[in-house]
C-alpha positions, 0 to 999 in steps of 0.5 A: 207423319209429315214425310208419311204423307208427302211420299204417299201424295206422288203415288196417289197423283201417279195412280190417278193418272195411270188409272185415267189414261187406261180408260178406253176411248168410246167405253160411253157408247157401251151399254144399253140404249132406248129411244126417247120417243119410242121404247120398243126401239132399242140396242146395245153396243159391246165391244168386239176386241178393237171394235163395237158391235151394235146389236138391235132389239131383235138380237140379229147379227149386229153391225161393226162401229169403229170409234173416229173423232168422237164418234162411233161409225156404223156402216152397213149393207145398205145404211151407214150411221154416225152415233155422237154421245152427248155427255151432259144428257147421258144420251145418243143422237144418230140421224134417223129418216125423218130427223135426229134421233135421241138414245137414252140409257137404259135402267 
């Protein structure tokens, strides 16, 4: 029984491992998010292959994000914007017109 146990503890540490290393980098940008302040005003972000699509309440063509340094970039025709996800809020912060902006999760 011992030896049951001392051989399945190194495949239960390797799983976890290989399990965490396989999460992508930026997957707590996806979903869909509303503004704190405002609710009408919300988006959603998806994946589109190694990039993120940012998708407005009006389901226009979205804008392209790529993720750097912790951050998702959106740049668009006349606007770019960086979104920094805050882990212990569960919320987005992005620059508005008249300060920052906070995003929470949708229900």
């Amino acid at each position: 029984m011992n030896t049951l146990i001392l051989r399945l503890i190194p495949i239960c540490l390797l799983s976890a491992v290989a399990l965490t290393g396989c999460a992508s980098k930026g997957s707590e940008f996806l979903g869909n998010w509303v503004n704190t302040k405002y609710p009408y005003d919300t988006f959603q972000v998806t994946r589109n292959g190694d990039e993120y699509l940012i998708v407005g309440q009006n389901k226009m063509p979205g804008v392209g994000a790529i993720y750097k340094d912790g951050t998702l970039e959106a740049k668009g025709a006349l606007l770019s914007a960086n979104l920094t996800y805050v882990k212990q809020s569960d919320t987005i912060l992005t620059q508005g017109f008249f300060g920052q902006v906070e995003y929470k999760r949708a229900q």
